[in-house]
N, C-alpha and C positions, 0 to 999 in steps of 0.2 A: 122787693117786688118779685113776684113769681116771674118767670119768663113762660111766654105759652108758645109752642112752635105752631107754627103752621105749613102744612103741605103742599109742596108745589108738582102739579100733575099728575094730578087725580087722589084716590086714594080714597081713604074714609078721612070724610071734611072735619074739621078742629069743633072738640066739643064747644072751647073760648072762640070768640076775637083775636088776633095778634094784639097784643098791647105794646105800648112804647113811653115815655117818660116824654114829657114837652124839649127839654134837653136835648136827648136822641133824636127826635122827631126835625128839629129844626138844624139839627148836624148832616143830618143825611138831607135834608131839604139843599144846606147851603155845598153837599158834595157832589148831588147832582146839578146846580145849577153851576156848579164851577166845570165840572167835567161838560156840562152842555156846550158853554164858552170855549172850552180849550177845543173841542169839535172844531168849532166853527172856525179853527185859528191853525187848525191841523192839514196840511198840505199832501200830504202822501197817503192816498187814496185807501191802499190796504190797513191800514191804520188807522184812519178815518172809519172804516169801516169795522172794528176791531170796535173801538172807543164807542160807536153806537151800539152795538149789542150791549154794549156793559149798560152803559145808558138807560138802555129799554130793559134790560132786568132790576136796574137800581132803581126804574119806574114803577117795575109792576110790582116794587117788594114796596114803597109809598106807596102805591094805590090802595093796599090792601089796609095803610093806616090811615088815609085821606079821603075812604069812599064814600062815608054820611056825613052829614051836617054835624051832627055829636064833636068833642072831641074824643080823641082817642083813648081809651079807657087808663088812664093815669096819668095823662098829659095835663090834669088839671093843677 
């Protein structure tokens, strides 16, 4: 499978989609909901704080394979 990159912050927008294998797709699904939980279980504020940015970027790099109804172009 070809790998297509996609750009993040601005730029000229990707000729493709990101694509992802169902595999991948449900690996990083189960990295972010584990890293969600250990959030919530994490005490020391600055690090707390740390663990959410990773978070919300490991969010927005899913969003970009989870935003239509479709599945993701090879995840079938």
């Amino acid at each position: 499978m070809t790998v297509v990159p996609f750009k993040r912050g601005g730029g000229e927008p990707p000729r493709e989609v990101p694509q992802i294998d169902r595999e991948s797709l449900l690996e990083l699904l189960g990295v972010f909901l584990d890293l969600s939980s250990y959030i919530e279980r994490e005490h020391d504020l600055h690090k707390r704080i740390e663990l959410y940015g990773l978070a919300n970027r490991l969010g927005d790099t899913l969003q970009q394979f989870t935003r239509s109804t479709q599945p993701p172009k090879g995840a079938v």
